[in-house]
N, CA, C and O atoms as a MOPAC input file, in Angstrom:
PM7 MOZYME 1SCF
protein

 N      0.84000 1    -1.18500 1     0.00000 1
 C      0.00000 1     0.00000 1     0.00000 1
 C      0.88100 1     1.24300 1     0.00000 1
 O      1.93100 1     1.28400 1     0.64000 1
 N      0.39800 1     2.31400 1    -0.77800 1
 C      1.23700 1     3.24000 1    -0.62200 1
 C      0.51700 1     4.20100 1     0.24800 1
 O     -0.65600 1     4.21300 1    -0.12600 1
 N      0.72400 1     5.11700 1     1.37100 1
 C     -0.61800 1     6.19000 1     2.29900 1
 C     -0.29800 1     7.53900 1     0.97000 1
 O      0.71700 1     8.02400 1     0.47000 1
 N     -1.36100 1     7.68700 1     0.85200 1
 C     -2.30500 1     8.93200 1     0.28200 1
 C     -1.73800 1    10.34900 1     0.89100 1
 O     -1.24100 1    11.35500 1     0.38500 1
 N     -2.06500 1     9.92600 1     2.24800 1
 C     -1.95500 1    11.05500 1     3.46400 1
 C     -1.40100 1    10.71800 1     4.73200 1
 O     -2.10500 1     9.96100 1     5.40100 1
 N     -0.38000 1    11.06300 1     5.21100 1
 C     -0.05800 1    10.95600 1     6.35200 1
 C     -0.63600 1    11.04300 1     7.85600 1
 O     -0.62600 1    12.10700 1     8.47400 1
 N     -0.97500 1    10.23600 1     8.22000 1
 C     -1.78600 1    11.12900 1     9.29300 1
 C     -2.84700 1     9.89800 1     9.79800 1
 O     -2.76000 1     8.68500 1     9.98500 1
 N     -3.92600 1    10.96500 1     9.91000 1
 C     -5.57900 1    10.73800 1     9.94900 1
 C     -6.36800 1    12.04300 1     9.83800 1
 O     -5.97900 1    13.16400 1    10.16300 1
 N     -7.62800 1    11.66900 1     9.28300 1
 C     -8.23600 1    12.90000 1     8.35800 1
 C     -9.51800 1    13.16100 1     9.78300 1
 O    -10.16900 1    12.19100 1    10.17000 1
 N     -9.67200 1    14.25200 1    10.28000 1
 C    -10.76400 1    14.16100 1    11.39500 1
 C    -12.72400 1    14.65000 1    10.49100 1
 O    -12.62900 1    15.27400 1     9.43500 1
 N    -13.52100 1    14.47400 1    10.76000 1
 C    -14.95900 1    14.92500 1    10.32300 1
 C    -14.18800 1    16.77800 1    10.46000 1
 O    -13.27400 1    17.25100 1    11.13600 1
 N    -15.13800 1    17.34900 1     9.44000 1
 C    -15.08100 1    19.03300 1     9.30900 1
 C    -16.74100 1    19.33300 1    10.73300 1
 O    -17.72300 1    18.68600 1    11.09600 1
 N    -16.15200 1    20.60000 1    11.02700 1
 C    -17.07800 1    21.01100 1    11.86500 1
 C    -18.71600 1    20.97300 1    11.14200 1
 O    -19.61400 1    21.22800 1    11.94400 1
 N    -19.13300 1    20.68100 1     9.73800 1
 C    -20.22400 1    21.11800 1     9.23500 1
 C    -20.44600 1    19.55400 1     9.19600 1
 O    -21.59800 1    19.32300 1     8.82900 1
 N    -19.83200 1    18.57100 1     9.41500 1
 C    -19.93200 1    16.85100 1     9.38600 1
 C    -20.56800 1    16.72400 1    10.86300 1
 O    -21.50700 1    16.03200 1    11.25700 1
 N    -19.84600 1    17.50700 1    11.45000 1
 C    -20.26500 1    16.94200 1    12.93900 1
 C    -21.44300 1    17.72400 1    13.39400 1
 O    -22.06900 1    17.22600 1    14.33000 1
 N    -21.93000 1    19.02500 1    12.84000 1
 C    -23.02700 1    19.33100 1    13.16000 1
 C    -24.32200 1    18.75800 1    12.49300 1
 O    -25.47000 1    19.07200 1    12.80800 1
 N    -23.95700 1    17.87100 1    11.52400 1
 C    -24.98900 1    17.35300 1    10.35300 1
 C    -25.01700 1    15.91300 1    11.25900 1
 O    -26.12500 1    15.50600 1    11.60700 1
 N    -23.75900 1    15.10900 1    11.65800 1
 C    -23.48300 1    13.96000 1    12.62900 1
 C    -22.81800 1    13.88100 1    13.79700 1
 O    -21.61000 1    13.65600 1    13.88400 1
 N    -23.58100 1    14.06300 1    14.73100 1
 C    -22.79200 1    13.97700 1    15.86000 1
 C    -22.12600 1    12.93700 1    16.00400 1
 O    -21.01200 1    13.42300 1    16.20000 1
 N    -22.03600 1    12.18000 1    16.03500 1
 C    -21.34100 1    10.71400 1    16.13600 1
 C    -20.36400 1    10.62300 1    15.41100 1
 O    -19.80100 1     9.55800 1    15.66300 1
 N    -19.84500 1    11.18800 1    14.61900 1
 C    -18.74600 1    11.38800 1    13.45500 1
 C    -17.36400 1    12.15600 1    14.41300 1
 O    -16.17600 1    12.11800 1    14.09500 1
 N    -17.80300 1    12.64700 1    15.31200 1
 C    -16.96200 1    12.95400 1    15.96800 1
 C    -15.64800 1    12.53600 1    16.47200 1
 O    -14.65300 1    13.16100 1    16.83700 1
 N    -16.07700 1    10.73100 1    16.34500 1
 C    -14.60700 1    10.36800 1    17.43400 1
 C    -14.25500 1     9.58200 1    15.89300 1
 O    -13.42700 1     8.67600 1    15.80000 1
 N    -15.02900 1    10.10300 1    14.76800 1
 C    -14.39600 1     9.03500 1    13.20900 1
 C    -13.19500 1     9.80800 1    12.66500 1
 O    -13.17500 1    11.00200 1    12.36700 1
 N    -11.92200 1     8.67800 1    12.56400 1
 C    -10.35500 1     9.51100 1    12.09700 1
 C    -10.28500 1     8.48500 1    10.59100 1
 O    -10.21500 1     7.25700 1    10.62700 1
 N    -10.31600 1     9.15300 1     9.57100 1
 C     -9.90500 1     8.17100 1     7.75000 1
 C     -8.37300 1     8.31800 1     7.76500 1
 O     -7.68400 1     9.33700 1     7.80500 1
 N     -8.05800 1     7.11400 1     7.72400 1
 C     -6.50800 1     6.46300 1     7.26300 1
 C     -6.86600 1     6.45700 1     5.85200 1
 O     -7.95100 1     5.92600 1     5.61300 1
 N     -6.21500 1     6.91900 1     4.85600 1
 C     -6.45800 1     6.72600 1     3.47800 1
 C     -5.27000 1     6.56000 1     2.64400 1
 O     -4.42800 1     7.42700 1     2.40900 1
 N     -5.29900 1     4.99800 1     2.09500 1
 C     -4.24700 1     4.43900 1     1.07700 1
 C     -4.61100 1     3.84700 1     0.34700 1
 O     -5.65400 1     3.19500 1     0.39300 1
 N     -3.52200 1     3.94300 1    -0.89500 1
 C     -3.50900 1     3.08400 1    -1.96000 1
 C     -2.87300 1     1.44400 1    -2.37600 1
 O     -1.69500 1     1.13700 1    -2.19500 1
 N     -3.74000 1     0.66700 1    -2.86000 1
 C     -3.20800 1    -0.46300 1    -3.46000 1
 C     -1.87500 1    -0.37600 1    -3.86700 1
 O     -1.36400 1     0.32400 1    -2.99200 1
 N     -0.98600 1    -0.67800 1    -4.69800 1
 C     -0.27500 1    -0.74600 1    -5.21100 1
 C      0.02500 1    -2.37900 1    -5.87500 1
 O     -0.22800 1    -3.40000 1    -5.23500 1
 N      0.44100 1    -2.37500 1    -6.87100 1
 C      0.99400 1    -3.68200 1    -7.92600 1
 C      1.99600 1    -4.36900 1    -6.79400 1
 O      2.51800 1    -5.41000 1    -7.19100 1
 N      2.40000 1    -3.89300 1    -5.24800 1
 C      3.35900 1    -5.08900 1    -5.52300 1
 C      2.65700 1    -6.39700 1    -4.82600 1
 O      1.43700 1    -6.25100 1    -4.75900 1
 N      3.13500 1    -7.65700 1    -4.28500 1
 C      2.83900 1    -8.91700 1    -4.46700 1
 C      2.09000 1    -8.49000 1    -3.00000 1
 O      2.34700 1    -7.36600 1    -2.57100 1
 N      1.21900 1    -9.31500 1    -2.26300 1
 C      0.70600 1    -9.23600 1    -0.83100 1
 C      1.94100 1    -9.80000 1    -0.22200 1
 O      2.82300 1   -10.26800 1    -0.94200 1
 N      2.06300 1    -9.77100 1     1.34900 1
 C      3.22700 1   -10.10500 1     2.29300 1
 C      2.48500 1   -11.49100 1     2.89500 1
 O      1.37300 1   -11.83000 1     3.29900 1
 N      3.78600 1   -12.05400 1     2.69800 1
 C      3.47600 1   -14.01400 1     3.37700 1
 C      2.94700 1   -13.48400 1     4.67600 1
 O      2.67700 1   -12.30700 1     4.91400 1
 N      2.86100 1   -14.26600 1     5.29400 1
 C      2.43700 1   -14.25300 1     6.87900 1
 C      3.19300 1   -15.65700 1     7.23300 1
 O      3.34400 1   -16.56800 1     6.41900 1
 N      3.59900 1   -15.67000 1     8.45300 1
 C      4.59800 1   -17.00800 1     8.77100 1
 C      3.85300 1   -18.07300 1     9.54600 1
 O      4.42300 1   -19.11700 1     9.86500 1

């Protein structure tokens, strides 16, 4: 995966007045990438 964005993305104040509950929601956002998946042992 390659990250998009560093971080975590928080709800905008006009999200959380439309959803309160959106409040404690943080988006990790990445990309696929071509290379192979990782074994697991």
């Amino acid at each position: 995966f390659r990250l998009i964005r560093r971080g975590t993305q928080k709800p905008s104040d006009a999200e959380t007045r439309r959803n309160p509950r959106s409040r404690s929601a943080r988006l990790r956002v990445a990309e696929r990438t071509s290379a192979p998946p990782m074994q697991e042992d």
